[in-house]
Structure formats: C-alpha cells, structure tokens
C-alpha positions in Angstrom: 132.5 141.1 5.0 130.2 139.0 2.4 132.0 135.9 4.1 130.9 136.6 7.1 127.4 137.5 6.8 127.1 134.1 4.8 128.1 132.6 7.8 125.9 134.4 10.3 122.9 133.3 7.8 124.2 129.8 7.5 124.0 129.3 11.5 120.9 130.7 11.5 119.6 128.5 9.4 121.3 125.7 10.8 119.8 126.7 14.4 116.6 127.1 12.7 117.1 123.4 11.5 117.3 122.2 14.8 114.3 124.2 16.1 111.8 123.5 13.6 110.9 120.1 15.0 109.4 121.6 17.8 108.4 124.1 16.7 106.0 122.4 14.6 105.1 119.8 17.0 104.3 122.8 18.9 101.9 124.3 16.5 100.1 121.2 15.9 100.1 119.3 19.0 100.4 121.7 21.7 99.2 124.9 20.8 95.4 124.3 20.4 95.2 122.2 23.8 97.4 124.7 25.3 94.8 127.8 24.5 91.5 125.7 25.3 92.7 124.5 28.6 92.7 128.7 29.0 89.6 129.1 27.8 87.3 126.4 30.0 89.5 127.7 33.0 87.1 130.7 32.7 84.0 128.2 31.6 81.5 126.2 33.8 82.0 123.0 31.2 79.1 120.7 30.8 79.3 117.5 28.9 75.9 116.3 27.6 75.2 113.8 24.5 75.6 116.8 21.9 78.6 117.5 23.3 80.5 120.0 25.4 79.2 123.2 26.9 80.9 126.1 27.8 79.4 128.8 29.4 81.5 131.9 31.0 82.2 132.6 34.4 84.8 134.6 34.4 87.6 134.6 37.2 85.0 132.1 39.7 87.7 129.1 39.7 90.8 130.9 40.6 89.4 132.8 43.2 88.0 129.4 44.5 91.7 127.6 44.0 93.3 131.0 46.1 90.6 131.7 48.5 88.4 128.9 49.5 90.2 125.8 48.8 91.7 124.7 51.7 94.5 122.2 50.5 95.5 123.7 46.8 97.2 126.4 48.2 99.5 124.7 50.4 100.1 122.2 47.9 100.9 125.0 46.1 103.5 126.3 48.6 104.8 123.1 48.7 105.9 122.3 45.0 107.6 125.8 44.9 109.2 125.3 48.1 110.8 122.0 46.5 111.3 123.7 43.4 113.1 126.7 44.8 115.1 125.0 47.2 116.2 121.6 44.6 116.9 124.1 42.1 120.5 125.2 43.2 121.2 121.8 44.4 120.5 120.7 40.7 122.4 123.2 39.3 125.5 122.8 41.8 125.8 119.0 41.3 125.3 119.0 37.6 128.1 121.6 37.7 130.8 120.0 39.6 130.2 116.7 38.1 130.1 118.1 34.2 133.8 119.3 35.3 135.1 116.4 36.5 133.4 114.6 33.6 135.8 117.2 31.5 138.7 116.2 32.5 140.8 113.8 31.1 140.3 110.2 32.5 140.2 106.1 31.9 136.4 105.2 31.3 135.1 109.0 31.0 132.4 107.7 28.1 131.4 105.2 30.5 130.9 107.8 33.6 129.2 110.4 31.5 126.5 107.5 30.3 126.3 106.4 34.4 125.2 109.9 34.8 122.9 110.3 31.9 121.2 107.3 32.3 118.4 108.5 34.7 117.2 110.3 32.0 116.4 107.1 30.0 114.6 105.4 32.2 113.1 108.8 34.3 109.6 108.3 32.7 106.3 109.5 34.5 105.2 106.1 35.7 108.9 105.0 36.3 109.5 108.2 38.4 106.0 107.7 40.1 107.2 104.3 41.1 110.1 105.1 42.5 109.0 107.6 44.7 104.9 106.2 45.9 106.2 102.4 46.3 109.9 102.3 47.5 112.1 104.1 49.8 114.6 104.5 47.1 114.5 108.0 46.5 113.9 109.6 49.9 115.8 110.0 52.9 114.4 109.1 56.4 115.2 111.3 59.2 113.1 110.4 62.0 115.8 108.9 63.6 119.5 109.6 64.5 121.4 112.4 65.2 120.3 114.8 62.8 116.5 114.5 63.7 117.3 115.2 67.5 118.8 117.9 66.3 116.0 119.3 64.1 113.8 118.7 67.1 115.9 120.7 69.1 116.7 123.9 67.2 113.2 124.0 65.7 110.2 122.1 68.0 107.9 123.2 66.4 106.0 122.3 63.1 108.0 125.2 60.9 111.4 125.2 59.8 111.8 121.6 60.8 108.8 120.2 58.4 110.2 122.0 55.6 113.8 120.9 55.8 112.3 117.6 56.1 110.0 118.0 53.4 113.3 119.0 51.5 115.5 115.7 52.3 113.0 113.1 51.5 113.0 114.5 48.5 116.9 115.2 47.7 117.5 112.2 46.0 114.6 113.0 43.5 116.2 116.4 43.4 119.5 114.6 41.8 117.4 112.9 39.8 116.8 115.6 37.2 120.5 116.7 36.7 121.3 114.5 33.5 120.6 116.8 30.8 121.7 119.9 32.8 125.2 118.2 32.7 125.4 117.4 29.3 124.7 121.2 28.6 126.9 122.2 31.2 129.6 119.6 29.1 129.0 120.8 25.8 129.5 124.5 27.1 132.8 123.3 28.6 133.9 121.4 25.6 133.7 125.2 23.9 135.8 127.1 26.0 139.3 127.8 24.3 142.0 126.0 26.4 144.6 128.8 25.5 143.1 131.3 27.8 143.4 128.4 30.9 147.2 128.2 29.5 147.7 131.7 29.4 146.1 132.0 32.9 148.6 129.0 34.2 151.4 131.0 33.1 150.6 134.6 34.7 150.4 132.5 37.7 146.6 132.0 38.1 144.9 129.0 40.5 142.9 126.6 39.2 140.3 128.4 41.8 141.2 131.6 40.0 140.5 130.2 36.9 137.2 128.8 37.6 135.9 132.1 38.9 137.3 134.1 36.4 137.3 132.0 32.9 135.1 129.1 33.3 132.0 130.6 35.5 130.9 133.9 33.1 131.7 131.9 30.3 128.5 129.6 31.8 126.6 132.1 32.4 123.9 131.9 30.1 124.1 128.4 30.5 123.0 128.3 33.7 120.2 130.2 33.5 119.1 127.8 30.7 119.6 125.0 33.1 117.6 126.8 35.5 114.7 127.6 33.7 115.3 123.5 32.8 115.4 122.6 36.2 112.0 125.1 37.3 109.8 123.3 34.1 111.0 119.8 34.6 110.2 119.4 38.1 107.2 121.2 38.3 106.3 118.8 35.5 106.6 115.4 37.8 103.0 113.6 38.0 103.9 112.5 41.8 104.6 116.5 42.7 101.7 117.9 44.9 100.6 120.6 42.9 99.8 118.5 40.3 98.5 115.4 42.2 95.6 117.9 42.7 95.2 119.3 39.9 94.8 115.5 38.7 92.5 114.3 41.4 89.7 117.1 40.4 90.0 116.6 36.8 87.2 114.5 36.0 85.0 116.1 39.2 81.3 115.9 38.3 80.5 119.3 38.9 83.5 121.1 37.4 85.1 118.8 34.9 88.3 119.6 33.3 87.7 123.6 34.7 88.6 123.7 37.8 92.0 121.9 37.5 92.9 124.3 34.2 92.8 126.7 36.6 94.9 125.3 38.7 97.0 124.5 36.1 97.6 127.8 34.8 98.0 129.3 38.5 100.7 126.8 38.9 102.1 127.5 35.4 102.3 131.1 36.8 104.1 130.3 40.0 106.4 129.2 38.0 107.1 131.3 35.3 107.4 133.6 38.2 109.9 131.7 39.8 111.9 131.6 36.4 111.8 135.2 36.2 113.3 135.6 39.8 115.8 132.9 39.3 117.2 134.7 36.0 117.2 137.9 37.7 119.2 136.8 40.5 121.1 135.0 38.3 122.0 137.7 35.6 122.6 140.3 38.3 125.3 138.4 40.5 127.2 137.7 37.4 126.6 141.3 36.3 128.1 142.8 39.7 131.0 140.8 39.8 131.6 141.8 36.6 131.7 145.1 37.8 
C-alpha cells in the first residue's frame, strides 16, 4: 500500500515536471498581457506623450463588433464554420494514419517524420505564404464536374459558398494533423496487445477490435486532440477572424481596444465550440458504452 502511494506521488511529480515549463512561461509571459488585453477591451485607450490612457466604457466595443460592424460578424461565422467543419476531418485523418503508422513496416521512422514534418516548417509567415501567394494549399472548384454539380443542387449563394469555402481550405485543414498523430501514436503504443490476442482468439474482427478495444481506449485522447485542433486553427494569422482583428489594431481612434474585443469574442466562440465538441464527444462514447 506504501508502495503504491509512492508511486502515485512519484508520477505526479513527474507530470508536474513536465508541466512546470509552461506553467511558468505562462505566469510570466502570458498571464499579464492576457488580463490587460481584457481590461482596454472595456477602455477607450489614448496614447499621448505621458503615456497610455484608459478610460472605461464598459461593454461599447462588443456591442459595436455584434451589432454595428458589418463584416466582423461574418468573418466570425466564417472561422467557426472552417473550424467546425476541419475539425473531424483533422481528427479522422490523424486517426487512420497514426494506425497505419502503428503497424509494423520497412521505413515506418521515416513515414512518421514525412507526416510530422509540417509541423516544422508550419510557422505563421510560412503558413501565411502558403496560403496568400500560391495555390498550394487550396483546391479550385470552379470548374469540372463537381462544380456543375454544386451549381445544380444548390444555385444559389448558400450551401454551395460554404462547401466551397470548406475545400479551398481542406488542404490547410490536413495541415494541422502532425501533432494530433503523434498523440494519437503514443496512446496506441500504450494499449496492451494481449487484449487484441485474446480478442483474435474469441474470434473477434479486426473491425470488432477497433470499435471495441482501440476506440474507448482513445477516448480522452480525442477530445484532447480536439480541443488541439479548435486552438490551433483558430490561432492561424491568415484565418478571417483574426485578419480583422489585425487590420483594426493600430486604428487611430480605438487603438489596441477594439480588436481586444474582438479577440476575446472570438476567444469565446471558441471555447464554446470546445465545450460542444467535448460534449458530443464524451456522450457518444458514453451511450455506446451503455
């Protein structure tokens, strides 16, 4: 009994080990810019010689953002439309390929680093390139089949515009599944391969297996990845939302207020949207547990 609680403590600690980096990065880097950028989102900010002014007006810049802008909004609806919508994609793809990436192959090292190695390179000016300059990382469809057939099931500027919308930017939807597959592989790595032998023997599928063993075994996994997925691409400089929260942060009447509002209003969509996502998520695993 002593035994064990030495070792509960001793992971603890050890988890605690590998936290404390950011958490004190956090503390000194983050945290203070992270509570003043709430505080002038409520402030008329005025930058003279002295310095910086702040004066109080209470909830004035979000109901402008909401209610009288005319683009944020859609913008808005736009980033979480991509988030929502490249979020099960990510999750799906990073899935199947951490699996196949778990299997037992010539040159698996080499694939695993193939797949990883967006991540490298996937810096904001990088990423901003890719997407503003080249047609490397969208898909065209106003041509060929597939468009005449968008044009015919939906002629009008609705459904069609947003499935649009969501193929040109599929391929910077794949983009960001490199660290959710080396989570998904490290999970994997975990599982104990007597229960998969055990299965074999009672006469169990490998699709059997996969819904049974290997899926509520990555269930808390995935909801990590998908509260990933939701920060990291709501974080991209080229994504819509924050395009213009950037163009309005150095306005001359409002500087620096007006887009921490935005900010924040955006930082609520999508804590929102990881709220609903882990919901969803927790509850399908919970009723087929049932």
């Amino acid at each position: 009994m002593r035994s064990t609680s030495h070792l509960v403590r001793r992971r603890r600690m050890t988890g605690l080990a590998f936290f404390s980096p950011w958490l004190v990065g956090f503390l000194l880097l983050t945290l203070f810019p992270l509570v003043y950028s709430l505080v002038i989102s409520f402030s008329e900010v005025r930058i003279k010689v002295s310095g910086t002014e702040l004066s109080f007006v209470g909830l004035s810049h979000y109901r402008y953002a909401l209610l009288q802008d005319a683009s944020f909004p859609t913008k808005l609806m736009e980033s979480i439309f991509l988030i929502a919508t490249g979020l099960p994609i990510v999750l799906v793809f990073s899935l199947i390929i951490s699996l196949l990436l778990n299997q037992e192959f010539p040159g698996r090292s080499f694939y695993r680093l193939v797949f990883f190695l967006p991540v490298i390179i996937m810096s904001g000016p990088v990423l901003t390139q890719l997407v503003n300059e080249t047609d490397a990382m969208k898909l065209r469809l106003d041509s060929g089949i597939l468009s005449q057939y968008l044009r015919m099931i939906s002629p009008g500027r609705g459904q069609g515009r947003l499935f649009s919308l969501f193929m040109d930017n599929l391929v910077r939807t794949l983009w960001f599944s490199g660290i959710q597959i080396l989570v998904f592989l490290a999970v994997l790595q975990k599982i104990d391969r007597s229960m998969y032998e055990a299965a074999a023997i009672d006469g169990a599928t490998g699709w059997e297996m996969f819904w049974r063993i290997t899926l509520p075994y990555l269930r808390s996994t995935i909801v990590i990845n998908a509260i990933y997925t939701i920060v990291e691409m709501g974080a991209v400089s080229s994504d819509p939302t924050n395009v213009k929260i950037m163009s309005h942060l150095l306005e001359v009447n409002r500087p620096f207020s007006y887009s921490a509002a935005m900010s924040w209003i955006y930082a609520l969509a999508q804590l929102l949207l990881m709220g609903l996502a882990t919901l969803l998520l927790f509850k399908r695993e919970g009723r087929r547990a049932q």
